[in-house]
C-alpha positions as CSV (number, residue, x, y, z in Angstrom):
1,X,-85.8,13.3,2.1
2,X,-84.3,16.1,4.0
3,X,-82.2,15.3,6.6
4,X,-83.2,16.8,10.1
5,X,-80.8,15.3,12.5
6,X,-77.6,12.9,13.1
7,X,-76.8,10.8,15.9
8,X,-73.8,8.8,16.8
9,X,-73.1,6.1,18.5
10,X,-69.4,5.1,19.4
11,X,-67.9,1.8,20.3
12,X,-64.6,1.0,20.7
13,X,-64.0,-0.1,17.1
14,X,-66.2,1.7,15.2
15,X,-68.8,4.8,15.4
16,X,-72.5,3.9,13.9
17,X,-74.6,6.8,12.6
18,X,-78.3,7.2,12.4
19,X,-79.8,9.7,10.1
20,X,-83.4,10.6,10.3
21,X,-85.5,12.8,7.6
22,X,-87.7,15.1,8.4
23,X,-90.8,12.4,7.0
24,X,-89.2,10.0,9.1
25,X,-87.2,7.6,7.0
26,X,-83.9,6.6,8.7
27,X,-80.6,5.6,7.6
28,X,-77.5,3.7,9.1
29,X,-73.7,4.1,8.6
30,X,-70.7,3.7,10.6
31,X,-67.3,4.4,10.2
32,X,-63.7,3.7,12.3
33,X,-64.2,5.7,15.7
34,X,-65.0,9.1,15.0
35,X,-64.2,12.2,17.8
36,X,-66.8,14.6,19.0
37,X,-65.6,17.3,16.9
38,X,-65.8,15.4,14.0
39,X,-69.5,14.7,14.3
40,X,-70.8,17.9,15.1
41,X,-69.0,18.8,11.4
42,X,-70.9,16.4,9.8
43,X,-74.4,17.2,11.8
44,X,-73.6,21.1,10.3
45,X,-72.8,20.0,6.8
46,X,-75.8,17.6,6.4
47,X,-78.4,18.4,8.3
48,X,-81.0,20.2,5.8
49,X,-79.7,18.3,3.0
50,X,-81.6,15.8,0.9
51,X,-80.2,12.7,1.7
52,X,-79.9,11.5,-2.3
53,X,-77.0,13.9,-2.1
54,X,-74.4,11.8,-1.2
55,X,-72.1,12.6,-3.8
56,X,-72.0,16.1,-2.9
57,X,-71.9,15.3,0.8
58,X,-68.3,13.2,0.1
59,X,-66.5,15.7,-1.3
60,X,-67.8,18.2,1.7
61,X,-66.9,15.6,4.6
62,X,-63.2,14.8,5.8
63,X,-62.6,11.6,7.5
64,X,-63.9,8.6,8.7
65,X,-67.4,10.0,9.8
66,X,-67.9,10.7,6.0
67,X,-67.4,7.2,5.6
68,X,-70.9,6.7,7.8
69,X,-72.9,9.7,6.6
70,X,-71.9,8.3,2.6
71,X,-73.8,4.6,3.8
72,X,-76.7,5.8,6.0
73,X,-77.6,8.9,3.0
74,X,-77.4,5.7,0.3
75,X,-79.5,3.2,2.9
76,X,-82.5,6.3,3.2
77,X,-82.0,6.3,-0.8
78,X,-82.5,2.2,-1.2
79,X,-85.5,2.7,1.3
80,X,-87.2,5.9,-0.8
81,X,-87.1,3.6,-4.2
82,X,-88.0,0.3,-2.2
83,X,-84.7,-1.0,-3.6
84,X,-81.0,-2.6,-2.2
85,X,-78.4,0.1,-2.6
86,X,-76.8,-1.9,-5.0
87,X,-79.1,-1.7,-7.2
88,X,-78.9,2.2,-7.2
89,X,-75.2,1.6,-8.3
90,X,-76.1,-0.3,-11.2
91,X,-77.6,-3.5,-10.3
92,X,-75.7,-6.8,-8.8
93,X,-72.7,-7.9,-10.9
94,X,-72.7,-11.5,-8.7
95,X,-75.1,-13.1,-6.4
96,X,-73.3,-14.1,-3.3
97,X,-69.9,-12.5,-2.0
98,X,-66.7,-13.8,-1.1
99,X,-65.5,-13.8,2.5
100,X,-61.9,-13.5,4.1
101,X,-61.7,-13.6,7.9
102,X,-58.9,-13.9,10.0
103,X,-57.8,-17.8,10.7
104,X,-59.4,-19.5,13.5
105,X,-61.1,-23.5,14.0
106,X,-63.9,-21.6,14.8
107,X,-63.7,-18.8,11.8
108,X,-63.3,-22.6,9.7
109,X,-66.5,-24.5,11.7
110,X,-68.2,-21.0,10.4
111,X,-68.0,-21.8,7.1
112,X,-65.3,-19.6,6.4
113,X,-62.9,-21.2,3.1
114,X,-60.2,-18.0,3.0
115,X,-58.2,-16.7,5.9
116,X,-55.7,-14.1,7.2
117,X,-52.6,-15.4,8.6
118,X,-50.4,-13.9,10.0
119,X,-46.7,-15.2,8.2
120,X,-45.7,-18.2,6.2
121,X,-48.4,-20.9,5.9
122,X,-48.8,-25.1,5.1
123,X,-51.2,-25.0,2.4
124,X,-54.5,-27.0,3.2
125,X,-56.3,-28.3,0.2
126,X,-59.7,-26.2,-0.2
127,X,-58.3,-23.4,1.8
128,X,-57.0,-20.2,0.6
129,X,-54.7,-17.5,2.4
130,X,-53.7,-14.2,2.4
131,X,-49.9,-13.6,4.6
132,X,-50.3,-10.3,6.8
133,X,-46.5,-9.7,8.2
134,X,-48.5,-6.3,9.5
135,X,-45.9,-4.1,7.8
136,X,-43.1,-5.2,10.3
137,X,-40.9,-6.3,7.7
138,X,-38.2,-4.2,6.1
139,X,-38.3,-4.3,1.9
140,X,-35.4,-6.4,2.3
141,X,-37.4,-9.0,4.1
142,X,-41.0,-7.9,2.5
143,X,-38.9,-8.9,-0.8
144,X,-37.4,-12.7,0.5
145,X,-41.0,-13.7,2.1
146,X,-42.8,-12.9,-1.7
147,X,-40.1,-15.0,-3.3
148,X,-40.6,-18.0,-0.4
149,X,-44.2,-17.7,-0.3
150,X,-44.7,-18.5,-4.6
151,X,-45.2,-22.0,-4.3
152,X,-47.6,-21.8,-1.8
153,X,-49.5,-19.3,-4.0
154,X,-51.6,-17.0,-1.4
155,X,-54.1,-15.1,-2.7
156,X,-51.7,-12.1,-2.2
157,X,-49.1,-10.9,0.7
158,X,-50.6,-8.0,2.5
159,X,-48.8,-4.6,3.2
160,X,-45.2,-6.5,4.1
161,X,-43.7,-3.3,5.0
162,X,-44.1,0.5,5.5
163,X,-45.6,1.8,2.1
164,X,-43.8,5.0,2.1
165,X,-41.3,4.4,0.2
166,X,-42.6,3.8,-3.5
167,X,-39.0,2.7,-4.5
168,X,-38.9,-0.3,-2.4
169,X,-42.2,-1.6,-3.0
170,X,-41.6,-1.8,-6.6
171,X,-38.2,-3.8,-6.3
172,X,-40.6,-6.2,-4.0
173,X,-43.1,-6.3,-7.0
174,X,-40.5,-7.1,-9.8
175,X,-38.9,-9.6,-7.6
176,X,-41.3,-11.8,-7.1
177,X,-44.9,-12.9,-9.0
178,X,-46.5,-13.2,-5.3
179,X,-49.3,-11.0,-5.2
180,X,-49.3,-7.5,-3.6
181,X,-52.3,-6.0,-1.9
182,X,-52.3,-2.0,-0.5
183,X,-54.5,0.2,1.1
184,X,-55.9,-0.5,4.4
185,X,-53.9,2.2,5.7
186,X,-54.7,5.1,3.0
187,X,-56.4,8.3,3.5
188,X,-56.1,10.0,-0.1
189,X,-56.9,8.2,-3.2
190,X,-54.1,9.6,-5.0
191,X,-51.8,7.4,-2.9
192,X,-53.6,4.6,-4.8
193,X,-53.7,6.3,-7.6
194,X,-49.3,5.8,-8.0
195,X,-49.4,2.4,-6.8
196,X,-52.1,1.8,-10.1
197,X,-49.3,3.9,-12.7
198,X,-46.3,2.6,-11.0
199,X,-47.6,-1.4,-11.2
200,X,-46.9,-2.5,-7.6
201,X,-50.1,-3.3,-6.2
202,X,-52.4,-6.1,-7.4
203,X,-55.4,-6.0,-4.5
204,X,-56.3,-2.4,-3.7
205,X,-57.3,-2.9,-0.1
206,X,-59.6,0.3,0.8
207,X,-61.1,0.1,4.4
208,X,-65.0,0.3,4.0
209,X,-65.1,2.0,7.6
210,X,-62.7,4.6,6.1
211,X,-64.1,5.4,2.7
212,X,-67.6,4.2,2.0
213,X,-69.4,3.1,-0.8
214,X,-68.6,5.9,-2.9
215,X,-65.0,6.1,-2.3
216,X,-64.2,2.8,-2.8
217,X,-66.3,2.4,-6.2
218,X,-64.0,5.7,-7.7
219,X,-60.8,3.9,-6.8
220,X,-62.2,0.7,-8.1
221,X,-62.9,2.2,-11.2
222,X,-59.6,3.1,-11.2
223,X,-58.0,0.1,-10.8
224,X,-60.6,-1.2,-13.3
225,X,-58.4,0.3,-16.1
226,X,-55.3,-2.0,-14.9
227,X,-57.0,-4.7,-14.6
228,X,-56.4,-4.6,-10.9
229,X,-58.8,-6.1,-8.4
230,X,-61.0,-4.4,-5.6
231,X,-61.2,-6.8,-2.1
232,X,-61.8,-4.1,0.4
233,X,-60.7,-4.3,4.6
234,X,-63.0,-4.1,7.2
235,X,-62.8,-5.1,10.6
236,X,-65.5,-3.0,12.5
237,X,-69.5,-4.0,13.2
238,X,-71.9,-5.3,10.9
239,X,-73.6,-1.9,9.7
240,X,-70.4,-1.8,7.6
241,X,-70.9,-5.5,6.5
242,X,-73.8,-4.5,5.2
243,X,-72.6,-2.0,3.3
244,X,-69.4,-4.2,2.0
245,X,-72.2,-6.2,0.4
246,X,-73.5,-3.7,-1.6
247,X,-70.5,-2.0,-2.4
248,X,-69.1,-5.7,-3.4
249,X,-72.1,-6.3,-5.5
250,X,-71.9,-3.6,-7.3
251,X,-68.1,-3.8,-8.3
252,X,-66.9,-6.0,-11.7
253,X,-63.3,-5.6,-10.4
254,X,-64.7,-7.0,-6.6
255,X,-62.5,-10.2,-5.5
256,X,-63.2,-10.9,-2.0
257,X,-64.7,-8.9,1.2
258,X,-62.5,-9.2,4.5
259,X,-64.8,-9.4,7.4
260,X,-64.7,-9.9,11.3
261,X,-66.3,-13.1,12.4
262,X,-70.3,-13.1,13.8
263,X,-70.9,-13.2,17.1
264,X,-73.2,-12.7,19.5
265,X,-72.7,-9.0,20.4
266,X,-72.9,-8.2,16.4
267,X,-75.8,-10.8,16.1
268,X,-77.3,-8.9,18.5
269,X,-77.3,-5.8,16.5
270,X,-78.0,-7.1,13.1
271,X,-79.4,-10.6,13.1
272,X,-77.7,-13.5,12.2
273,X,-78.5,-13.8,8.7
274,X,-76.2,-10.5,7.5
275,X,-72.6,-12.1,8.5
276,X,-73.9,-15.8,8.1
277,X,-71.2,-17.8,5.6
278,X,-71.8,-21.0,3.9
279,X,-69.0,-22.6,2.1
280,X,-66.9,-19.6,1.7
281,X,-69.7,-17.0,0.4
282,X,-71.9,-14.8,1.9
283,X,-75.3,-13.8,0.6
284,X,-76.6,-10.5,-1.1
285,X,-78.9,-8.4,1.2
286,X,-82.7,-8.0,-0.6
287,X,-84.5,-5.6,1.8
288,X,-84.8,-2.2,0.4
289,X,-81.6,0.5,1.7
290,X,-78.9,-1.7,3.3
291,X,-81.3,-4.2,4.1
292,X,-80.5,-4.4,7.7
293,X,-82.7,-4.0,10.9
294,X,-80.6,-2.2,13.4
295,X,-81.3,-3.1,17.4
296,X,-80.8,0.4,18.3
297,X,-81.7,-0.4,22.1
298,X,-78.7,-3.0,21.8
299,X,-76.6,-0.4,20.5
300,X,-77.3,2.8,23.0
301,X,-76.8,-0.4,25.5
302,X,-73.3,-1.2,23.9
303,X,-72.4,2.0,22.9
């Protein structure tokens, strides 16, 4: 399963990779939008490496682009053992996945049951909601909208306010029993690592486009120790839905998976069966790798 070449293809919001083996097997990936530069690193760092090491290829690769090469090395793996990736991790811990979209009549008519919003919210019965202020909020105002927003009890508030300051987020943590998620925005696990010790995050909020599978499961098993859950962001194509899924199946601590809503374009790509959502849940993949089919004419087309 040595790796012979990478490609790239970029979009606006978000790069997919395509690794090929020198017998031929492919993999998929993709990652936020990565720079030329950034891709020719990884093509030198992985290119003549067996693709099974995707451990080893983490702690080489800086960046989003990692973030690709770490899902299209594990989708070559699932495909060389005829298996879903998930099941390399482990094997499933659930059989269908939670979804969180952003709120829309159409996101609802999808058969989406948990939304984003973006401030305070009227409760609808069979609904549930997570409050994104978007980090406009000073901890002052972070720490009055926790307090306001208990008796509508949100799944959690997201990132109220810049999370720089370590100090203020924990007065908005003791001040309130609301919920706290963190994350979308972190580059360095140890950032996650002193919300965990210091008690002031409740939802560890990883970006799947960021970090990977790999990434993600080390902080999960972080949090796993605090009892802490896993519901990781993603708001690029479906390649990374794909690998959401396994990364979600594979988790104990997993709680819900944010993702865009399907459309055409990412239909398209994937099929529709990947981002399809009934009731609220969306289904585990069972092909071998990621289980996807990617259109790559589509996406040279798109790219």
């Amino acid at each position: 399963m040595t790796i012979e070449k990478l490609e790239a293809f970029s979009k606006s919001n978000f790069t997919a990779v395509k690794l090929t083996t020198r017998d031929g097997a492919v993999g998929w990936g993709e990652c936020l939008p990565a720079t030329p530069a950034a891709i020719a690193a990884a093509t030198k760092t992985v290119v003549g490496q067996d693709a099974s090491r995707y451990e080893w290829a983490r702690t080489q690769l800086h960046g989003p682009v990692g973030a690709a090469v770490n899902m299209a090395m594990l989708d070559i793996c699932g495909k060389a053992a005829k298996a879903p990736v998930y099941q390399l991790l482990g094997g499933p811990t659930r059989n269908k996945v939670r979804a969180l979209t952003a709120w829309s009549d159409k996101a609802l008519a999808a058969g989406h049951r948990a939304f984003v919003v973006p401030g305070t919210y009227t409760p609808r019965d069979g609904l549930d909601f997570v409050v994104d202020p978007d980090r406009k909020l000073s901890a002052g105002q972070a720490s009055s909208l926790a307090a306001a927003l208990e008796k509508n009890l949100p799944l959690w508030l997201e990132e109220p306010c810049p999370p720089a300051n370590l100090g203020a987020i924990k007065k908005i943590a003791a001040e309130s029993v609301t919920p706290l998620g963190w994350g979308r925005g972190v580059t360095n696990l140890s950032e996650v690592q002193n919300m965990l010790r210091e008690q002031v995050i409740d939802v560890v909020r990883l970006d799947i486009s960021r970090h990977g599978i790999s990434t993600i499961r080390k902080a999960a098993a972080l949090a796993e120790t605090y009892y802490i859950a896993v519901a990781p962001y993603h708001s690029g194509g479906p390649i990374a839905t794909a690998a959401a899924l396994h990364l979600a199946a594979s988790l104990p601590n997993f709680f819900i998976q944010q993702v865009p809503l399907a459309d055409a374009a990412r239909t398209e790509l994937v099929g529709a069966d990947l981002e399809r959502v009934k009731d609220g849940f969306m289904s585990l993949p069972t092909k071998p790798g990621l289980g996807v089919e990617v259109n790559e004419s589509a996406l040279r087309r798109m790219a």
